[in-house]
N, CA, C and O of each residue as an XYZ file, in Angstrom:
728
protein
N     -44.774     -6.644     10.196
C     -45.215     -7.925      9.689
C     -44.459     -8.282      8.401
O     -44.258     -9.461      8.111
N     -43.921     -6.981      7.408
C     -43.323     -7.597      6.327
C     -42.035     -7.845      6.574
O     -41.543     -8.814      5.996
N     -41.193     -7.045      7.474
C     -39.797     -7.334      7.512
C     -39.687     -8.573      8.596
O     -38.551     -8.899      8.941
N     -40.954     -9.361      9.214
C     -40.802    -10.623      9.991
C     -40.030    -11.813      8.830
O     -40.396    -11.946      7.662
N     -38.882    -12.611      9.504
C     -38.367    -13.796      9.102
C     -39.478    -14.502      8.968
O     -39.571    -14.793      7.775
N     -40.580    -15.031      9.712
C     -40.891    -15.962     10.601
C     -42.370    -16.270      9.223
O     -42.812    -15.753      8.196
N     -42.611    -17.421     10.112
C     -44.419    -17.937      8.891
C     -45.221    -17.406      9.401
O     -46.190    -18.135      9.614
N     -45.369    -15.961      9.894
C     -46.311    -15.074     10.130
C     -46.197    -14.428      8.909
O     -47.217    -14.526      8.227
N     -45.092    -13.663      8.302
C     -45.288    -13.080      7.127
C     -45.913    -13.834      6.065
O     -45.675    -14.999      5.746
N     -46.836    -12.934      5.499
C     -47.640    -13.176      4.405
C     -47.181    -13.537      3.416
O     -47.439    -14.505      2.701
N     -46.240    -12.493      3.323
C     -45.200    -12.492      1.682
C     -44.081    -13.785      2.210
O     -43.051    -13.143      2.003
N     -43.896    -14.277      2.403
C     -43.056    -15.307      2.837
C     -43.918    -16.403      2.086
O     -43.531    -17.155      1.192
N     -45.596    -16.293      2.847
C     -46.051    -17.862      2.799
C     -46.331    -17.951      1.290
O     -46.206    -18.989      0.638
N     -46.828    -16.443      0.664
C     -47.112    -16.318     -0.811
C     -46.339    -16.707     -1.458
O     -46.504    -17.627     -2.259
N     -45.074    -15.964     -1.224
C     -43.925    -16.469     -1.982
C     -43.594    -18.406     -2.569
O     -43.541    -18.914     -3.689
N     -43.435    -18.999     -1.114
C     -43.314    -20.262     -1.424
C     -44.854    -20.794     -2.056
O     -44.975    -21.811     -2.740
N     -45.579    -20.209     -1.809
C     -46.541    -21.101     -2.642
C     -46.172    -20.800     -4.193
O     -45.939    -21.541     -5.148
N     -46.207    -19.782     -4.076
C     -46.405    -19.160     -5.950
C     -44.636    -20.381     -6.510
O     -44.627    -21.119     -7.495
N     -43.596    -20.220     -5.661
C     -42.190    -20.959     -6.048
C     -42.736    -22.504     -6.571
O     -42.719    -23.007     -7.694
N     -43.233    -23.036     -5.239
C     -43.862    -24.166     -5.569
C     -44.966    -24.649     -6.853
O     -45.034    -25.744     -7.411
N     -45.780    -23.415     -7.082
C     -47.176    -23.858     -7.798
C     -45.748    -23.964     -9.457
O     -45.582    -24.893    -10.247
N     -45.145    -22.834     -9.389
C     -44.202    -22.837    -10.688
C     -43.533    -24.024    -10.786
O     -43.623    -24.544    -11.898
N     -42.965    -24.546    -10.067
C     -42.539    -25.254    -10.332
C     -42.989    -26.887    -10.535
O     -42.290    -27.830    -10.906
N     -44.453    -26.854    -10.141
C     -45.290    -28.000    -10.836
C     -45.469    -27.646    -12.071
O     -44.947    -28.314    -12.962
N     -46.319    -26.415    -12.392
C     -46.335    -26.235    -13.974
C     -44.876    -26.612    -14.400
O     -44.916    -27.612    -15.118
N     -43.590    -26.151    -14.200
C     -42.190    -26.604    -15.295
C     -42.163    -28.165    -15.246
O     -41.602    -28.872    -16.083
N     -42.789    -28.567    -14.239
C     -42.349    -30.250    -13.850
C     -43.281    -30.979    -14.475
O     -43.191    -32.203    -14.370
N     -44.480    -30.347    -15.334
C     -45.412    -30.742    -15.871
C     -45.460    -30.255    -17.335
O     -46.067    -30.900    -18.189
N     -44.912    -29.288    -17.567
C     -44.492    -29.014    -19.040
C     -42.968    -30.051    -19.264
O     -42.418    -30.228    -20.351
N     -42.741    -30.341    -18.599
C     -41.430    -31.585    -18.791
C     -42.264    -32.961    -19.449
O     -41.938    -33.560    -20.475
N     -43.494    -33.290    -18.500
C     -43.683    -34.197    -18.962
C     -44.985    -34.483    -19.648
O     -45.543    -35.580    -19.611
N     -45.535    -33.176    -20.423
C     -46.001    -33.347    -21.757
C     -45.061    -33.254    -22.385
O     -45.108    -33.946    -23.401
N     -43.863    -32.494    -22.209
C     -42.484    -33.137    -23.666
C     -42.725    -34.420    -23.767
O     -43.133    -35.055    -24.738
N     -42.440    -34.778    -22.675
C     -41.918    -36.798    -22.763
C     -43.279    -37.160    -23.466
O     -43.213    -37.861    -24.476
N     -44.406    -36.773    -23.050
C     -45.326    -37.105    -23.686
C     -45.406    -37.229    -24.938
O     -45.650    -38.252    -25.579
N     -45.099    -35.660    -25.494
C     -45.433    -35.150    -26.932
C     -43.910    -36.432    -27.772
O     -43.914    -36.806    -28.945
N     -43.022    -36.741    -26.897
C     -41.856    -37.588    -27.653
C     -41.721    -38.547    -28.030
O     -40.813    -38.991    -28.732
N     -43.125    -39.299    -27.385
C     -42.819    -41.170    -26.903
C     -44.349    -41.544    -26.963
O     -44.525    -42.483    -27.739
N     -45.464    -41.105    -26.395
C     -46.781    -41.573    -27.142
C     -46.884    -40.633    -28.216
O     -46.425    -41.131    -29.244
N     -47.262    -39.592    -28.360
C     -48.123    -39.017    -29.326
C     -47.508    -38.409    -31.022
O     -47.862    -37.593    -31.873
N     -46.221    -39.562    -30.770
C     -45.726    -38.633    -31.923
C     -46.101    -39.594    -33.429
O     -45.669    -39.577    -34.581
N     -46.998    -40.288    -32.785
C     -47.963    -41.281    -34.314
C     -49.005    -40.530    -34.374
O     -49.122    -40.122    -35.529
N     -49.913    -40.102    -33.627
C     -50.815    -39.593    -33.825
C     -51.215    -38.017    -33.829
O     -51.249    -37.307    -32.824
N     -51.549    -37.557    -35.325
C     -51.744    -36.084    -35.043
C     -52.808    -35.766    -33.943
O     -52.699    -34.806    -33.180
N     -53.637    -36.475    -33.929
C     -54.376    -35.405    -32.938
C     -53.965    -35.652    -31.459
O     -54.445    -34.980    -30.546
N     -53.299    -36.379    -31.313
C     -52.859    -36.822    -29.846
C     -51.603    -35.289    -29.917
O     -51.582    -34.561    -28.924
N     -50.983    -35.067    -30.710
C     -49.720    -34.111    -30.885
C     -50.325    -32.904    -30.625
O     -49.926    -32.172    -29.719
N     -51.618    -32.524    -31.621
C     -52.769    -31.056    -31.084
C     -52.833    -31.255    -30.016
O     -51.999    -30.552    -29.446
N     -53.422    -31.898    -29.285
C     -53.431    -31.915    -27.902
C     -52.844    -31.748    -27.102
O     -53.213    -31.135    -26.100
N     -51.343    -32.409    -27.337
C     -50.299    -31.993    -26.531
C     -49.523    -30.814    -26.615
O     -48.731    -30.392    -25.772
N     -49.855    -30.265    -27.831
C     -49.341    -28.989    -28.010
C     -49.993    -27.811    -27.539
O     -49.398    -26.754    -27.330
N     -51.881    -28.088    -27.282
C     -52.055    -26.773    -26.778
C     -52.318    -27.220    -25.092
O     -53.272    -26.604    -24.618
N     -51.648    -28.165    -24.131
C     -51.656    -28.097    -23.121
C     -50.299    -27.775    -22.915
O     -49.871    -27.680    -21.764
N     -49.717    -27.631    -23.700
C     -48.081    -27.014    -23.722
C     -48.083    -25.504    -23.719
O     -47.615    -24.904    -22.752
N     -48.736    -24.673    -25.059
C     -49.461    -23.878    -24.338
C     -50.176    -22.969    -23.777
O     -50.262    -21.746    -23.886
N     -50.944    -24.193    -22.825
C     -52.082    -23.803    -21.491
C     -50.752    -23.350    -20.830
O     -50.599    -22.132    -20.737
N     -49.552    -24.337    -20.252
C     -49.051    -24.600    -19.078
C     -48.049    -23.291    -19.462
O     -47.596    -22.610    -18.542
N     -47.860    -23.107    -20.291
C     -46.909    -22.027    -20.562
C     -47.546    -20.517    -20.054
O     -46.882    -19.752    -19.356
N     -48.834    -20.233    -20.480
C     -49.387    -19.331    -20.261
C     -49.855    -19.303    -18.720
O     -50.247    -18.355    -18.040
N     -49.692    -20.594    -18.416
C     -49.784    -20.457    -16.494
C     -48.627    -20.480    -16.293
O     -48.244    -20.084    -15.192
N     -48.223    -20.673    -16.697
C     -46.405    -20.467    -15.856
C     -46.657    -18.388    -15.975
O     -47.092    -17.506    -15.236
N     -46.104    -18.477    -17.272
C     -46.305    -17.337    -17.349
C     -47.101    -16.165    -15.994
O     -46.563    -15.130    -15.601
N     -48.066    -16.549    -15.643
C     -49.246    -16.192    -14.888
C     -48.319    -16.047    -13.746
O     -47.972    -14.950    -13.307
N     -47.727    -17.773    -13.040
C     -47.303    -17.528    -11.906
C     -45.980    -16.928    -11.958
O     -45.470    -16.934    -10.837
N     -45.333    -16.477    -12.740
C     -43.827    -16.180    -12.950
C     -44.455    -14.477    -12.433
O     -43.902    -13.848    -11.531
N     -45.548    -14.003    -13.120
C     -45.812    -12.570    -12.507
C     -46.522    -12.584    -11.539
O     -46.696    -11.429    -11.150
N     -47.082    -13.376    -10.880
C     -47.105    -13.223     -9.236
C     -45.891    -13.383     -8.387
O     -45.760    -12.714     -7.361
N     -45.019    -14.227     -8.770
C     -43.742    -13.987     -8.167
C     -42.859    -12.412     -8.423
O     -42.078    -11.867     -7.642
N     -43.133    -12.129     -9.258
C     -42.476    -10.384     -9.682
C     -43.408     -9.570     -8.672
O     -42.838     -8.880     -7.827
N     -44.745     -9.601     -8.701
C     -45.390     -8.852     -7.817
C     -44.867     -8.994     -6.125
O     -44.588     -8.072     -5.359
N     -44.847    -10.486     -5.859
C     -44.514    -10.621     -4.863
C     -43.278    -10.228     -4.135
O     -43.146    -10.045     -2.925
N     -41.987    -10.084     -5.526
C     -40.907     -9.164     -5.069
C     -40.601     -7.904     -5.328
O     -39.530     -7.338     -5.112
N     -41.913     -7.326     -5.964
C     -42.246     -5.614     -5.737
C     -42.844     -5.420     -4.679
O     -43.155     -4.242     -4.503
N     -43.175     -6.223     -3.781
C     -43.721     -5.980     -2.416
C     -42.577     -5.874     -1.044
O     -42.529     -5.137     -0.060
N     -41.696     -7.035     -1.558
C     -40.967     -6.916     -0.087
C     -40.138     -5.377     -0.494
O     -39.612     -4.818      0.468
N     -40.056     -4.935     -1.377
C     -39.220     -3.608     -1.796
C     -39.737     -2.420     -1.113
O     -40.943     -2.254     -0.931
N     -38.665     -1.434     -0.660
C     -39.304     -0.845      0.227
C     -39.356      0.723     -0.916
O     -38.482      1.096     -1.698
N     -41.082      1.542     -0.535
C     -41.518      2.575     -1.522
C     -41.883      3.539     -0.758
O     -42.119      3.408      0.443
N     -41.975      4.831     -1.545
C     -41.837      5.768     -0.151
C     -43.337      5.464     -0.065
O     -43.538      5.227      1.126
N     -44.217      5.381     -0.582
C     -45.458      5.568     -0.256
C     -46.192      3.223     -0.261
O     -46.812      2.361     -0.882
N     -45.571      3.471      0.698
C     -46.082      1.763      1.310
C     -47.387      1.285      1.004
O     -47.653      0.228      0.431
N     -48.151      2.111      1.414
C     -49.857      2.008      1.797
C     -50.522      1.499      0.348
O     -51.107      0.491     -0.046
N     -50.107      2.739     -0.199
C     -50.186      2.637     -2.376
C     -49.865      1.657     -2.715
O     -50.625      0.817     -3.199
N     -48.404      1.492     -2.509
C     -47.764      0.816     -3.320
C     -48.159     -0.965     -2.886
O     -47.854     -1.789     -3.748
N     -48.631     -1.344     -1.947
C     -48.516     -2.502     -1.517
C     -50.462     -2.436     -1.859
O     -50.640     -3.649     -1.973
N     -51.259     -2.081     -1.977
C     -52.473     -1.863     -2.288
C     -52.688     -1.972     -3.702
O     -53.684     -2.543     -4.147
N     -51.529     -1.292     -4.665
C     -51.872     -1.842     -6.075
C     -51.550     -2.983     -6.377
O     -52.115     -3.675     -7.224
N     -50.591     -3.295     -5.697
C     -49.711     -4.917     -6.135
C     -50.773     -5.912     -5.703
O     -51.025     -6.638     -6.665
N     -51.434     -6.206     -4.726
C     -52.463     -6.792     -4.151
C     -53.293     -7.069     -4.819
O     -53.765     -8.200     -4.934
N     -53.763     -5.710     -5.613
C     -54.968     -6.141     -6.541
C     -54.634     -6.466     -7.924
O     -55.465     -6.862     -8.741
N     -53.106     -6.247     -8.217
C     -52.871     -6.699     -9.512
C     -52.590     -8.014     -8.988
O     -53.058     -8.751     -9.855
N     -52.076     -8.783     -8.034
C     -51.904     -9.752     -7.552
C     -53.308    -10.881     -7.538
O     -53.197    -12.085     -7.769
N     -54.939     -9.996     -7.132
C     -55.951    -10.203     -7.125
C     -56.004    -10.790     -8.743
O     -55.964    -11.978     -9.063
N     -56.082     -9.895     -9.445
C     -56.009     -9.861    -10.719
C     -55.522    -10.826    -11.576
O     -56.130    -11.046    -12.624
N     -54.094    -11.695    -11.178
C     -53.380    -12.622    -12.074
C     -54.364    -13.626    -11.351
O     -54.624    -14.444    -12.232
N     -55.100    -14.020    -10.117
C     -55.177    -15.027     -9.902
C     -56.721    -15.053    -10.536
O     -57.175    -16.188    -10.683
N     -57.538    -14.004    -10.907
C     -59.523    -14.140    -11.886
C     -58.507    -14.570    -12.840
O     -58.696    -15.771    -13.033
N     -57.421    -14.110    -13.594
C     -57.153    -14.462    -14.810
C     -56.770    -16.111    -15.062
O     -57.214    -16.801    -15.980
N     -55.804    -16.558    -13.974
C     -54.918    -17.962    -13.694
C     -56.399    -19.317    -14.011
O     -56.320    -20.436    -14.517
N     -57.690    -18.515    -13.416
C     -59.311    -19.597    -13.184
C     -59.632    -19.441    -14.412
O     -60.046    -20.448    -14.986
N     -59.543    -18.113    -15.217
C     -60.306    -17.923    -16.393
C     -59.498    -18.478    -17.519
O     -60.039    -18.565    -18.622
N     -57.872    -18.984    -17.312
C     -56.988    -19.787    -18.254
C     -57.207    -20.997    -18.183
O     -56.956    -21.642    -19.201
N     -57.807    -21.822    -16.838
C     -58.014    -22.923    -16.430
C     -59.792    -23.396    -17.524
O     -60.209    -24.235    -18.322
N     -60.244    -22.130    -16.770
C     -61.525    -22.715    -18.146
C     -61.806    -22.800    -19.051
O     -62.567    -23.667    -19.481
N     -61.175    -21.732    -19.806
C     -60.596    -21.903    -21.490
C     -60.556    -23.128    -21.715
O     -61.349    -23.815    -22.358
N     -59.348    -23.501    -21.027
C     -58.527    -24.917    -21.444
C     -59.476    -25.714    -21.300
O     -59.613    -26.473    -22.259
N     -60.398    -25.881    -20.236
C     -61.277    -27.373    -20.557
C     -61.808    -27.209    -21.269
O     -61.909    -28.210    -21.978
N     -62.715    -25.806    -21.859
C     -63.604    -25.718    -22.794
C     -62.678    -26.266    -24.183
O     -63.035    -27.087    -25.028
N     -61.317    -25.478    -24.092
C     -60.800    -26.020    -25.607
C     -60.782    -27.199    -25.247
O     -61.616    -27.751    -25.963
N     -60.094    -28.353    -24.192
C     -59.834    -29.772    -24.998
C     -61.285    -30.911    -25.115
O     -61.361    -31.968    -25.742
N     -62.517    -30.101    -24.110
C     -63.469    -30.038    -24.690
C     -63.860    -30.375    -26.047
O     -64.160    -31.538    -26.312
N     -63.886    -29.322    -27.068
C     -63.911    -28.806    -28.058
C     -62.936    -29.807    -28.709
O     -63.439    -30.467    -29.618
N     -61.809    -30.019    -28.462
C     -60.945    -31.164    -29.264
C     -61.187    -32.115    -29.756
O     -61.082    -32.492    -30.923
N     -61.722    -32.819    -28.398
C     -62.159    -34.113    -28.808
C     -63.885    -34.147    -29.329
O     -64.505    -35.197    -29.504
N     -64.399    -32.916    -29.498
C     -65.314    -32.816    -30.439
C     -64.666    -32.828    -31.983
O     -64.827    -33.791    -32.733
N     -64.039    -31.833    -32.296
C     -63.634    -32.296    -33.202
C     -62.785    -33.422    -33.655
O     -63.096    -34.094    -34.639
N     -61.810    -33.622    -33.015
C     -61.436    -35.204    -33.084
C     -62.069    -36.642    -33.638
O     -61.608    -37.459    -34.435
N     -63.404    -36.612    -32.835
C     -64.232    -37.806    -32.819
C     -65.467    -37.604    -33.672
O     -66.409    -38.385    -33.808
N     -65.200    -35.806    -34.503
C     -66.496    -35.798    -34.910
C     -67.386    -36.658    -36.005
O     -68.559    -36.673    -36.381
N     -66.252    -37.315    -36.283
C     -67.392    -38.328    -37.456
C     -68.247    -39.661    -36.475
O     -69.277    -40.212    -36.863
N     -67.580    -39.956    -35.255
C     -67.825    -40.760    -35.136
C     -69.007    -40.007    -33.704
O     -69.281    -40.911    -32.916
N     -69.529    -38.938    -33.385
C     -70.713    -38.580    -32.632
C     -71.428    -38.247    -34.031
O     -72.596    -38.633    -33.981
N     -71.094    -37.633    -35.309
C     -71.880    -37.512    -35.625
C     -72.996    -39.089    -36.667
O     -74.062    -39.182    -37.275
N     -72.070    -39.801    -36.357
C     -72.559    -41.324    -36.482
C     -73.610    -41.812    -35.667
O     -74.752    -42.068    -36.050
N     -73.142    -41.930    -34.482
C     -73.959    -41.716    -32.641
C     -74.812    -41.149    -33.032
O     -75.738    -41.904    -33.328
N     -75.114    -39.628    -33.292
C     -76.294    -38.939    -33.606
C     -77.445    -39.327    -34.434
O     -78.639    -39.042    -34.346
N     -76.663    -40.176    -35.406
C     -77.780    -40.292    -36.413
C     -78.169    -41.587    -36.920
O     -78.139    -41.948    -38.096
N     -78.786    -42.690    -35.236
C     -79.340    -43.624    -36.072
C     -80.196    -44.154    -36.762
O     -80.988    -43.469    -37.410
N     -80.218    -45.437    -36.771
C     -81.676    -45.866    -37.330
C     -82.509    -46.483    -36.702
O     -82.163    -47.396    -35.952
N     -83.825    -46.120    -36.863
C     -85.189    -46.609    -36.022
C     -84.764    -45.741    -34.450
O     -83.917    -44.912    -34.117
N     -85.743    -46.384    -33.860
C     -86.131    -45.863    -32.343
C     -84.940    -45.217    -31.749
O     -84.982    -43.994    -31.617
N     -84.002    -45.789    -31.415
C     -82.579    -45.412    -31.328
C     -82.428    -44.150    -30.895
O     -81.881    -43.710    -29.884
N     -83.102    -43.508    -31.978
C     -82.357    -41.883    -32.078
C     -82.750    -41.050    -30.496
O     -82.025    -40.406    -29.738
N     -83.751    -41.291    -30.449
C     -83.898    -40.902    -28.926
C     -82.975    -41.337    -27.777
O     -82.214    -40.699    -27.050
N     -83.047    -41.629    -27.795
C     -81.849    -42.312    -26.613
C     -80.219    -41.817    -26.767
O     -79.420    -41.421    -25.918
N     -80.135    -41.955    -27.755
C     -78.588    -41.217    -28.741
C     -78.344    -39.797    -27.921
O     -77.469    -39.391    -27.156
N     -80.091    -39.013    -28.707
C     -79.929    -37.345    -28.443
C     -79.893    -37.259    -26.398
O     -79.152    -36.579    -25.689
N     -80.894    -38.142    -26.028
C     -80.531    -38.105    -24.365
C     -79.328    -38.280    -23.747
O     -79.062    -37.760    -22.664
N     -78.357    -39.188    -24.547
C     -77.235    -39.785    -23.940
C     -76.056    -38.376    -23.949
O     -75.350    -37.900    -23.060
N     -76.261    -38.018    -25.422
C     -75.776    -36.545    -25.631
C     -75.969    -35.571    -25.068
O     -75.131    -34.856    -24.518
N     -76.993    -35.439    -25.132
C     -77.296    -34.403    -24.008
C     -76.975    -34.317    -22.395
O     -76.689    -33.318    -21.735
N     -77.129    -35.836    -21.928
C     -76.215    -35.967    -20.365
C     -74.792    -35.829    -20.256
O     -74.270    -35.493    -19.194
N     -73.993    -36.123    -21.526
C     -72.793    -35.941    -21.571
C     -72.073    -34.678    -21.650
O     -70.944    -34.428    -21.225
N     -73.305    -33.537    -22.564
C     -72.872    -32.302    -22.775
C     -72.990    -31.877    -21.097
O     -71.991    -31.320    -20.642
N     -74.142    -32.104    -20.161
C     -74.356    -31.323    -19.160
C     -73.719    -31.518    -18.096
O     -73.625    -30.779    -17.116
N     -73.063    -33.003    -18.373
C     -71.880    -33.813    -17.280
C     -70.736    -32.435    -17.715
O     -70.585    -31.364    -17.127
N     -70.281    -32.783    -18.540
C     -68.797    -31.857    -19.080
C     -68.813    -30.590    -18.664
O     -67.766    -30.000    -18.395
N     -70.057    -30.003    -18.559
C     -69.948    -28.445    -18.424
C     -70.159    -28.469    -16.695
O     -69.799    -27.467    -16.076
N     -70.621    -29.381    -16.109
C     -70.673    -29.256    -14.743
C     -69.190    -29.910    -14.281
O     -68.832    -29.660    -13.130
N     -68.505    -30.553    -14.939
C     -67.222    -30.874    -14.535
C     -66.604    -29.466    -15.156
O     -65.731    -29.076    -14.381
N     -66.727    -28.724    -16.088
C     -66.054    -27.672    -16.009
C     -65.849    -26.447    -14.951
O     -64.852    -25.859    -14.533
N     -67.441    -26.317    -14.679
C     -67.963    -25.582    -13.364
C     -67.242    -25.858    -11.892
O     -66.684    -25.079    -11.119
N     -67.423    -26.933    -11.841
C     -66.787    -27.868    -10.661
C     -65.358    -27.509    -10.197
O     -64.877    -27.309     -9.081
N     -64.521    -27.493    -12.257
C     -63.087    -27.373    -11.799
C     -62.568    -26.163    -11.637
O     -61.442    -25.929    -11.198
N     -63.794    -24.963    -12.169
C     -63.957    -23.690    -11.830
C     -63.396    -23.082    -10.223
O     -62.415    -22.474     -9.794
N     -64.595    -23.627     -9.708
C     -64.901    -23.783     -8.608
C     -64.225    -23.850     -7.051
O     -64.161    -23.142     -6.046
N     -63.618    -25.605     -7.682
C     -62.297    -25.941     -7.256
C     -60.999    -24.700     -7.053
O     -60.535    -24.082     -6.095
N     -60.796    -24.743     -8.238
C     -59.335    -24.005     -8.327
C     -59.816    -22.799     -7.524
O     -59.052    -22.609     -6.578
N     -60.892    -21.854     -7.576
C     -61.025    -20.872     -6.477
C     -60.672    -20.985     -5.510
O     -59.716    -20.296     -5.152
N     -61.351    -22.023     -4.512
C     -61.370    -22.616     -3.351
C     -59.816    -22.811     -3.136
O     -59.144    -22.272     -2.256
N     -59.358    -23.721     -4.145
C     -57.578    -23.392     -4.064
C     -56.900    -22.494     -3.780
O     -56.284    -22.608     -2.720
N     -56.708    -21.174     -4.620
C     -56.334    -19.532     -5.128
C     -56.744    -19.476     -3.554
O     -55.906    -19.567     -2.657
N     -57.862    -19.348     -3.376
C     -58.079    -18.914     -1.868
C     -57.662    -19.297     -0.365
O     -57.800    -18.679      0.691
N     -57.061    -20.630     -0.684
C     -56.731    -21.126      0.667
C     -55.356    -21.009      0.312
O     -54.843    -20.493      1.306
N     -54.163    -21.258     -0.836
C     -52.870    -20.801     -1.008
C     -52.459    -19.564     -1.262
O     -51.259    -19.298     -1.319
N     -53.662    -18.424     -1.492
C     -52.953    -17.189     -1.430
C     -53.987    -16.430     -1.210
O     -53.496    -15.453     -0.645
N     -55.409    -16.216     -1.323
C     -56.166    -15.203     -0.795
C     -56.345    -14.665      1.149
O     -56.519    -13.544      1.626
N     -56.254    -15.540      1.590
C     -56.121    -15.648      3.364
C     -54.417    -14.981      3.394
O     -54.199    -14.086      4.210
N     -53.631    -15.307      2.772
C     -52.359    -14.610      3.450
C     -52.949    -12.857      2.384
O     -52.901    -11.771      2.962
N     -53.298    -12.934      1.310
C     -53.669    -11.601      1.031
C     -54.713    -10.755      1.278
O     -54.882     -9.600      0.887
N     -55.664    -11.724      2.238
C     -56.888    -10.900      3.334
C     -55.873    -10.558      4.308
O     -56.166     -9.523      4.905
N     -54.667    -11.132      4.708
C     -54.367    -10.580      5.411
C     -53.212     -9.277      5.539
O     -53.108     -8.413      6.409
N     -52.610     -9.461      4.611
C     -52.205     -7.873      3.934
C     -53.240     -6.567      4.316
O     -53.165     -5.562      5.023
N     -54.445     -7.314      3.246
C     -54.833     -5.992      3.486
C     -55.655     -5.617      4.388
O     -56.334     -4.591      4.425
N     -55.557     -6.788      5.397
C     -56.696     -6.049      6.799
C     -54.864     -5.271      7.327
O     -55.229     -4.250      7.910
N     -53.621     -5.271      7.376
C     -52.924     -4.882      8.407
C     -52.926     -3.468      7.177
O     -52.936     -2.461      7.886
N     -52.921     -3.112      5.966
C     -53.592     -2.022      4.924
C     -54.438     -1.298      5.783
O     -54.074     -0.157      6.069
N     -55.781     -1.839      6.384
C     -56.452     -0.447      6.785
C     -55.985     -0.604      8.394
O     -55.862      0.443      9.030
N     -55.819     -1.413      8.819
C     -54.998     -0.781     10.249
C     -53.805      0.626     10.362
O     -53.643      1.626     11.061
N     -53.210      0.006      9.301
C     -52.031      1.019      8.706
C     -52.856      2.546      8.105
O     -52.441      3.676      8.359
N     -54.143      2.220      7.237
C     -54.828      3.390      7.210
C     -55.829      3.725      7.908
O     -56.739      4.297      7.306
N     -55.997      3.450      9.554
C     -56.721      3.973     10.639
C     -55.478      5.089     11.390
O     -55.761      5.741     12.395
């Protein structure tokens, strides 16, 4: 199955995904440059912003640049196959909990940004006068529980992703793994 040409191999289909996913992150760190060059270079906090999704995307590149290394410590041939294609798998497992857990950071930080960013002006929102204030703290409060369920969501998502572009070709590794160890 590994030395197959064909889109039966696993490591084939992994491969082009992981080529592809990289090369949206570079095609997207291109254009927060243009970004960071041409809107945001009046505004500091528009520039924070663009600087730590610069990098987010770096540290996912990063991410997928070593699933592609894993992926070409696999087609390599080791005397002990079974091992060797069993650790890569799960370090392979491994970059992709980490790739979801870089993804949620990041919303939580730009989250967090535009808290601080805007904070004079929620903490304005927060604190009016007369009856008001109720409604303020509710509105806040739906917004905090919106954000964190859109965080959850994009959690979620990206699993469902990870899993249909590379966990199914790496269930299937390692079911032909214990065939190979029957």
């Amino acid at each position: 199955m590994l030395t197959s040409s064909s889109s039966a191999n696993p490591l084939l289909r992994l491969k082009k995904n992981a080529s592809r996913e990289l090369s949206w992150v570079v095609m997207a760190f291109g254009l927060n440059g243009f970004n960071a060059f041409f809107f945001a270079r009046n505004s500091a906090s528009l520039q924070w912003f663009v600087v730590m999704l610069m990098v987010m995307l770096a540290v996912v590149g990063g991410i997928v640049y070593q699933r592609l290394q894993v992926l070409r410590e696999m087609e390599q041939q080791h005397d002990d196959l079974y091992q060797s294609l069993k650790s890569r798998i799960s370090r392979f497992r491994h970059l992709m909990r980490l790739h979801d857990y870089v993804g949620v950071v990041t919303l939580i930080l730009v989250a967090l940004t535009v808290l601080v960013v805007r904070q004079t002006d929620l903490l304005e929102y927060l604190q009016p006068s007369g009856s008001d204030w109720g409604l303020h703290l509710a509105v806040a409060v739906a917004v905090v529980v919106v954000v964190l369920g859109i965080i959850y969501a994009a959690y979620v998502v990206g699993k469902v992703e990870h899993q249909r572009r590379y966990g199914q070709h790496l269930d299937r590794l390692e079911e032909a793994l214990r065939e190979l160890e029957a």
